[in-house]
Phi, psi and omega in degrees: 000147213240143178282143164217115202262122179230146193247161116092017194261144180312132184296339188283294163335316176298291204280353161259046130259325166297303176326298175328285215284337193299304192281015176257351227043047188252171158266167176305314167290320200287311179311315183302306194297291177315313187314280183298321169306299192288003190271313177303301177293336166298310194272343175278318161290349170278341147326313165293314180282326162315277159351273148344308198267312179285317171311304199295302168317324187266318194292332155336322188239032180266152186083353209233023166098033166268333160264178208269348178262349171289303201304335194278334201280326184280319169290347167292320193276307191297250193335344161076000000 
């Protein structure tokens, strides 16, 4: 597990991270600690869903001039 010292955060941010862990009943590192874990897995699953999306869309359109060695070959042929 890696140590992380964070400086210089804004008092407001601090006293809504305390609120937070006072009404979940957590400490402060444990709220920080939660904090940043769901943050890091929301962009990493909006990544995944992204992905996904760009597979299904490509996988759609296969056969419809996607591949890349016909595109080269036809522009090769056009250009003599």
């Amino acid at each position: 597990m890696a140590d992380l010292k964070v400086r210089q955060l804004d008092e407001q941010v601090a006293a809504a991270l305390k609120t937070r862990a006072s009404r979940r009943g957590v400490s402060l590192e444990e709220e920080v600690r939660s904090t940043l874990v769901a943050s890091v897995v929301a962009r990493r699953d909006a990544f995944r869903r992204r992905a996904a999306a760009l597979r299904a869309a490509t996988r759609a359109q296969r056969g419809k001039g996607l591949d890349s060695a016909r595109l080269i070959r036809k522009e090769r042929d056009a250009t003599g």
